[in-house]
C-alpha positions as CSV (number, residue, x, y, z in Angstrom):
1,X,-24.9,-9.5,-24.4
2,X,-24.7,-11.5,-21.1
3,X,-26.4,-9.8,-17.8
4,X,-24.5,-11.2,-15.0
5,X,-25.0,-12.5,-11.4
6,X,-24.5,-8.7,-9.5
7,X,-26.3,-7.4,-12.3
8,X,-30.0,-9.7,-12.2
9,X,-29.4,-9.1,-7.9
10,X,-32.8,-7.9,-6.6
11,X,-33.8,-7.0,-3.6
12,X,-32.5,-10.3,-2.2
13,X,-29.4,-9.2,-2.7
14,X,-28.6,-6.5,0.5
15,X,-27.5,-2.9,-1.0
16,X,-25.0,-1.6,-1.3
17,X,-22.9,-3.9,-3.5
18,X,-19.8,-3.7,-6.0
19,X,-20.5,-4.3,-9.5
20,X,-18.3,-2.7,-12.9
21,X,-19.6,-1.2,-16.0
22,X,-19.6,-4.2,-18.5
23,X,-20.0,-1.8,-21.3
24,X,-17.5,0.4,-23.6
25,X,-20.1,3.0,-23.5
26,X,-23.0,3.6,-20.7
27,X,-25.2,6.0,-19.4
28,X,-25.9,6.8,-16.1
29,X,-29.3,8.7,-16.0
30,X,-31.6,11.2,-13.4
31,X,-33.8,9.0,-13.2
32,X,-34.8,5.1,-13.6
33,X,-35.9,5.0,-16.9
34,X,-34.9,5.6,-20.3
35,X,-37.6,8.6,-20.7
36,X,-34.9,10.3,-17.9
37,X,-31.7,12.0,-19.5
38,X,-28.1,10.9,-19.2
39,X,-26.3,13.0,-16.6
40,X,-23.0,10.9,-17.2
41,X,-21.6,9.2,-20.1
42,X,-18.9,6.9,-18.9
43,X,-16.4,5.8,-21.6
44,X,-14.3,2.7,-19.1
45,X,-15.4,-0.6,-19.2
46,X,-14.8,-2.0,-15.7
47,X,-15.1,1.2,-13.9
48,X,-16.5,-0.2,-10.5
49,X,-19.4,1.3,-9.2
50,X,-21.6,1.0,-5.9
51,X,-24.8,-0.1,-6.0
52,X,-27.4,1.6,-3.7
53,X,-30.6,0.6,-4.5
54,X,-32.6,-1.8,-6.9
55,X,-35.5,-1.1,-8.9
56,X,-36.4,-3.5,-11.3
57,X,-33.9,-3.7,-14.5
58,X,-32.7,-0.5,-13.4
59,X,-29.8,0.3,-10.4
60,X,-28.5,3.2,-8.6
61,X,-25.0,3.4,-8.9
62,X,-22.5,5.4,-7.0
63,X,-19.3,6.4,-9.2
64,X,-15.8,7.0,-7.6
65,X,-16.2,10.3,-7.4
66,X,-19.8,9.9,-5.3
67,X,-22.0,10.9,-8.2
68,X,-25.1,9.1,-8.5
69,X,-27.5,8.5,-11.0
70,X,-29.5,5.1,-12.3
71,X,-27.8,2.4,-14.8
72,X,-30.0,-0.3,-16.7
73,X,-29.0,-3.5,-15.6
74,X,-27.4,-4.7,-18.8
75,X,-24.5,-1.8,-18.3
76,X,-23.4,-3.6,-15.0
77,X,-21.9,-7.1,-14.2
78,X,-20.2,-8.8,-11.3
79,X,-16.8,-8.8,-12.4
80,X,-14.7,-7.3,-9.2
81,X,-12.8,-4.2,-10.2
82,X,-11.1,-1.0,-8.5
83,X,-9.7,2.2,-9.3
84,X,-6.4,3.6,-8.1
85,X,-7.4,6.5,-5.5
86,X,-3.9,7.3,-4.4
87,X,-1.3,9.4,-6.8
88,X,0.7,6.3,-7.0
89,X,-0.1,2.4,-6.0
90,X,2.8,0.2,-6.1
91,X,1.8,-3.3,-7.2
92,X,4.2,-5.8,-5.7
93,X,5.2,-9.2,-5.8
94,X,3.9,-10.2,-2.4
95,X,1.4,-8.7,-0.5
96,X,3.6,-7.0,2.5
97,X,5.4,-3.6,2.5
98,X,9.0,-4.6,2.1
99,X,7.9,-6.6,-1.3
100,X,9.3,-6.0,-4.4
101,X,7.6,-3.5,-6.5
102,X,6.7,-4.5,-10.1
103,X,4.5,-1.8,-11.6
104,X,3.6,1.8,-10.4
105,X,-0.6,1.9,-11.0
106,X,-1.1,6.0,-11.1
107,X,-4.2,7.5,-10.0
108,X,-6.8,6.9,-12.3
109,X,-6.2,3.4,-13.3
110,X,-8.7,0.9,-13.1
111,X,-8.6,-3.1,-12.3
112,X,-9.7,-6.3,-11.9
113,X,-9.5,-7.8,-8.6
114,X,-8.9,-10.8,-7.5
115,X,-8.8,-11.8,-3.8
116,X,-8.5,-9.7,-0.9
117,X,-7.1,-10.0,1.9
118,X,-5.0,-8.8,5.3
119,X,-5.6,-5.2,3.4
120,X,-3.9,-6.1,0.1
121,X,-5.6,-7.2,-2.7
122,X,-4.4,-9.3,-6.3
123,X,-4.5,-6.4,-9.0
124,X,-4.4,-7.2,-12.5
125,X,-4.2,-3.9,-14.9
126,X,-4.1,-4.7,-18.6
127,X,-1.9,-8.1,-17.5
128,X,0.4,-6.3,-15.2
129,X,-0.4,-8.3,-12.1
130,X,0.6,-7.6,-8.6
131,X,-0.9,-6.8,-5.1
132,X,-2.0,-3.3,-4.3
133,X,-2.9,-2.2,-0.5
134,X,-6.4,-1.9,-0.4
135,X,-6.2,1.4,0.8
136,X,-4.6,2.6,-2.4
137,X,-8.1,1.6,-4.4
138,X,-11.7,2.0,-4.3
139,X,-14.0,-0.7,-5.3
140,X,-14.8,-4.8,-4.5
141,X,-12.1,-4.9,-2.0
142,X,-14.2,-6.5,0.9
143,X,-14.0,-2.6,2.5
């Protein structure tokens, strides 16, 4: 298991910051421990999260919904992601309005990003790649 960059941040590193759930499977608990019980279960890799606060291995995350709980530091890396927050994001071929549209991204779907810029961002969804307006997502997009 590799612990990324975002993940090993301390307090160096100014909160908040985007990282994503490196994991298949992980917990987000009361408290920051593992004697503290699991008040999510979170089942999507590369869900992005906010971090809030640092405590040793262990980091307050903020889901895309707003709820908040601790995450060990091994659950989380660096790698930018989003989540589509609109009902429908087109992904287009450019990043401007009038550009074709490639894929429809529904609410729900999650991300990886890659740059971001002018309020569009590079969105790449299980290969289908295009850019999505910033405002249609929450996560690493520089907001």
């Amino acid at each position: 298991m590799t612990v990324t960059g975002a993940a090993l941040a301390g307090p160096s590193k100014p909160v908040p910051y985007w990282a994503s759930l490196s994991q298949d499977e992980a917990r987000m608990r009361v408290g920051p421990s593992l004697d503290y019980p699991s008040n999510w279960i979170y089942r999507r890799r590369d869900l992005p999260v906010k971090v809030v606060q640092v405590l040793g291995l262990w980091r307050k995350v903020e889901d895309p919904d707003g709820a908040q709980g601790w995450m060990h530091v091994r659950l989380l890396s660096d790698t930018p992601t989003a989540i589509v927050r609109s009902e429908v994001a087109p992904l287009r071929e450019s990043p401007r309005d009038g550009a074709r549209a490639l894929f429809r991204a529904e609410r729900g779907v999650v991300g990886r990003l890659g740059d971001c810029s002018g309020g569009w961002c590079n969105f790449d969804a299980k290969g289908q790649r295009g850019y999505v307006k910033a405002s249609d997502v929450w996560g690493a997009t520089g907001s």
